[in-house]
GUTI-296884 format. One line per field, with one value per residue (C-alpha): residue in three letters; x, y, z; residue number from 0. Coordinates in nm, 4 decimals, decimal comma, always signed. Example, Ala and Ser with C-alpha at 12.3 -4.5 7.8 and 13.67 -1.06 7.14 Angstrom:
BEGIN
aa [ALA SER]
u [+1,2300 +1,3670]
v [-0,4500 -0,1060]
w [+0,7800 +0,7140]
i [0 1]
//
This chain:
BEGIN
aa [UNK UNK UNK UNK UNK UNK UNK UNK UNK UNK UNK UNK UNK UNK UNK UNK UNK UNK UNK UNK UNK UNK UNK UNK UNK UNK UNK UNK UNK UNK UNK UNK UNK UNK UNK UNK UNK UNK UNK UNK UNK UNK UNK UNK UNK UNK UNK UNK UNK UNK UNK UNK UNK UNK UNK UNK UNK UNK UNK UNK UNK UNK UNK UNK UNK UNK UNK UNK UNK UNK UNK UNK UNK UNK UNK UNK UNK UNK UNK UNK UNK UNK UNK UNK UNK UNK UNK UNK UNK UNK UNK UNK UNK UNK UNK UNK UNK UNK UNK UNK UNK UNK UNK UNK UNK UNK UNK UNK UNK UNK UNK UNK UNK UNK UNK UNK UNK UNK UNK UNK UNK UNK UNK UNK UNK UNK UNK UNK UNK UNK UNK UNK UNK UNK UNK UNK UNK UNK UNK UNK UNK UNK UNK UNK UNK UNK UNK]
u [-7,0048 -7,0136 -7,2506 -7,6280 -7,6271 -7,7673 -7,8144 -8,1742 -8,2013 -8,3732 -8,7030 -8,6481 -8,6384 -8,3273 -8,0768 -8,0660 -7,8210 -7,7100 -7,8774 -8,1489 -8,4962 -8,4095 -8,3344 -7,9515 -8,0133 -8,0338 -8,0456 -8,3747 -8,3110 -8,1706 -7,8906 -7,7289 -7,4082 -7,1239 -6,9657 -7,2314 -6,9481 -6,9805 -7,3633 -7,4457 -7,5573 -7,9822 -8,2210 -8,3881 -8,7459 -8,9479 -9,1668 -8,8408 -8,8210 -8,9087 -8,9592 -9,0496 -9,3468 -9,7318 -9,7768 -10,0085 -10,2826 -10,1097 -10,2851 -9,9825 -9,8223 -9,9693 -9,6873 -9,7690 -9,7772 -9,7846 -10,1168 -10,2816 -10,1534 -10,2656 -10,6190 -10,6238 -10,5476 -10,7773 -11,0317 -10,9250 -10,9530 -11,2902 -11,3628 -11,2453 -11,3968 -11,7764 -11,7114 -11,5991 -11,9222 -12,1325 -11,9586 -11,9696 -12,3727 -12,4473 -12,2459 -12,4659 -12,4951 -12,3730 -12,0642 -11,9017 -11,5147 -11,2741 -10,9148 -10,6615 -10,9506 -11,1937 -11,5120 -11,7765 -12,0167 -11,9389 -12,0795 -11,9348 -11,8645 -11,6805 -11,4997 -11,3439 -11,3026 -11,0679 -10,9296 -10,7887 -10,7001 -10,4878 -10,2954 -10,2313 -10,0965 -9,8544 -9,7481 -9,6801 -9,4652 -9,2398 -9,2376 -9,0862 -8,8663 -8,6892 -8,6706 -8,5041 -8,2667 -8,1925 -8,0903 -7,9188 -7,6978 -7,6629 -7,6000 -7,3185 -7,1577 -7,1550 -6,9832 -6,7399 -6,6747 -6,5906 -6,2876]
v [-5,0119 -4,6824 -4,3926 -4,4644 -4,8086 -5,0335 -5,3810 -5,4305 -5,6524 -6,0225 -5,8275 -5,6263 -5,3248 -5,0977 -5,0919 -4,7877 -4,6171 -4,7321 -4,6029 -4,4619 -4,5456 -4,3347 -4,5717 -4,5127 -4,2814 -4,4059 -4,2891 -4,2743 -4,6242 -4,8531 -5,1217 -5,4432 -5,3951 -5,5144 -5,8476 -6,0913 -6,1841 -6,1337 -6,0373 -5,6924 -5,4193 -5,3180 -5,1288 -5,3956 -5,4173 -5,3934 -5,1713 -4,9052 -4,8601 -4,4849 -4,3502 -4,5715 -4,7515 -4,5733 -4,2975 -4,1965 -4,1150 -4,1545 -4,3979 -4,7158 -4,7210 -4,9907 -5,2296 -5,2800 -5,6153 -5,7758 -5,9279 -5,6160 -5,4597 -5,7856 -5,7364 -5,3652 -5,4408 -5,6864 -5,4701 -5,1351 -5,4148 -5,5149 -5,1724 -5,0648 -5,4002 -5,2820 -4,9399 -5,1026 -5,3178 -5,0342 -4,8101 -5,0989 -5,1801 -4,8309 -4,7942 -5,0691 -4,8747 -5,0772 -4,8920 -4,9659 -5,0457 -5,0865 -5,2079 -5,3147 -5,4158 -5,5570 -5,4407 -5,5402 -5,3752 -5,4059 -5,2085 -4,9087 -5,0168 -5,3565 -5,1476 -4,8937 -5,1815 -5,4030 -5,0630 -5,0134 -5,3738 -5,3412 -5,0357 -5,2155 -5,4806 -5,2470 -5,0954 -5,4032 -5,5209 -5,1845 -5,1943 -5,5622 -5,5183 -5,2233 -5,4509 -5,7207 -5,4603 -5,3435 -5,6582 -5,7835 -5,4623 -5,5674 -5,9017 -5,7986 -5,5392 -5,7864 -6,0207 -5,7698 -5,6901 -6,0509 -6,0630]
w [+3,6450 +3,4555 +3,5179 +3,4624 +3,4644 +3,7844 +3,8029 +3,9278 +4,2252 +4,2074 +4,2363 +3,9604 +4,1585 +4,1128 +4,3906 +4,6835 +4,7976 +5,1349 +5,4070 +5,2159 +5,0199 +4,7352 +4,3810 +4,2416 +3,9929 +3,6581 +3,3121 +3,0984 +2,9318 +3,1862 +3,0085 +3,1339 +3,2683 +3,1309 +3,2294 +3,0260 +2,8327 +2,4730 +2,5280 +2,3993 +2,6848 +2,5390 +2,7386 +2,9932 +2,8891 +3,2549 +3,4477 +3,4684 +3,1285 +3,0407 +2,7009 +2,5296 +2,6989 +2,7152 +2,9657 +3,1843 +2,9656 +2,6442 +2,3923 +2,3598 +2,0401 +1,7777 +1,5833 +1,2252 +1,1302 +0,7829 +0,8455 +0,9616 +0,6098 +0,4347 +0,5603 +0,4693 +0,1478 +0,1312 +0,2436 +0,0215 -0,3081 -0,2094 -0,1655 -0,5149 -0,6642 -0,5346 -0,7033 -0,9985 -1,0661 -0,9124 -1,2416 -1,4756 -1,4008 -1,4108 -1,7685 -2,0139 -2,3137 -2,5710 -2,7744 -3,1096 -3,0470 -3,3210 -3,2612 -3,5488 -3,7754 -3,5417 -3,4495 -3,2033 -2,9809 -2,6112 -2,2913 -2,2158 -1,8781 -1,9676 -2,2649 -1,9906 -1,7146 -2,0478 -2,1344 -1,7704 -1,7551 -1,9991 -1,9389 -1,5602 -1,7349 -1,9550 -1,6481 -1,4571 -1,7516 -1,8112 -1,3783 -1,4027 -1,6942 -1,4653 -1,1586 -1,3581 -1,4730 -1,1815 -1,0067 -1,2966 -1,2226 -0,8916 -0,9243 -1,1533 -0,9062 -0,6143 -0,8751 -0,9136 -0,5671 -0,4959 -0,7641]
i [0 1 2 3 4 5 6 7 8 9 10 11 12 13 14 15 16 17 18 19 20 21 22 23 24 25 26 27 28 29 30 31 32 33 34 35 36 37 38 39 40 41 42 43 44 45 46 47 48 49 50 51 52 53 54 55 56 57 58 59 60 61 62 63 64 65 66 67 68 69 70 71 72 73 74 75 76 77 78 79 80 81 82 83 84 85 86 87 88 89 90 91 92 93 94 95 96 97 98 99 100 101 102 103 104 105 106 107 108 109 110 111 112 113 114 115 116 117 118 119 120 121 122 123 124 125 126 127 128 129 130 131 132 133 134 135 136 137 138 139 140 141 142 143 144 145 146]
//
């Protein structure tokens, strides 16, 4: 066994050194030792493990998950959405709007809201027209590589 490793005992308590109470030393991030055949050596997650669990006092570290950022989202859209009709009822004047030869008399607020809308919508389309590119190059590199 090389230096730093131990192989805990059934209790999952590291082995002493004979004659004494003292633990084998070990290093920070105990591994498995070799000899699992093909099994990799990783740190042995346990009550030994230092570093990288929560410390005395020390708040434990949170795991992002992809519903917690789903319902953040969700949240930051209603959000937005409440701001959005609060701007939209507060913004009734009707306003003349003329595009390409057409002409009609809308609210101000609805007028901004379409007029937002649409450059989202002009972005999205430019945004995927550069993604498609992109993996089109891709998929034609990897194509390459294979021949």
């Amino acid at each position: 066994m090389s230096a730093g490793q131990s192989t805990p005992t059934p209790d999952r308590q590291p082995e002493t050194e004979p004659g004494t109470a003292q633990p084998i030393p070990t290093s920070t991030s105990p591994v498995r030792p070799a000899g699992y055949g093909n099994a990799p050596s990783y740190p042995v997650d346990g009550p030994e493990t230092t570093g990288t669990g929560p410390t005395a006092g020390a708040t434990p570290e949170r795991k992002v998950t992809r519903a917690g950022v789903i319902w953040a989202a969700v949240v930051a859209a209603l959000v937005l959405l409440i701001l959005l009709i609060v701007f939209i009822l507060q913004n009734q004047e009707q306003v003349l709007v003329k595009f390409l030869g057409f002409e009609g008399s809308v609210p101000l607020g609805m007028a901004l809201f379409i007029a937002a809308v649409t450059g989202g919508v002009l972005v999205a389309v430019a945004g995927g027209a550069r993604i498609l590119q992109l993996r089109s190059n891709a998929h034609r590199d990897r194509a390459r590589q294979r021949r």
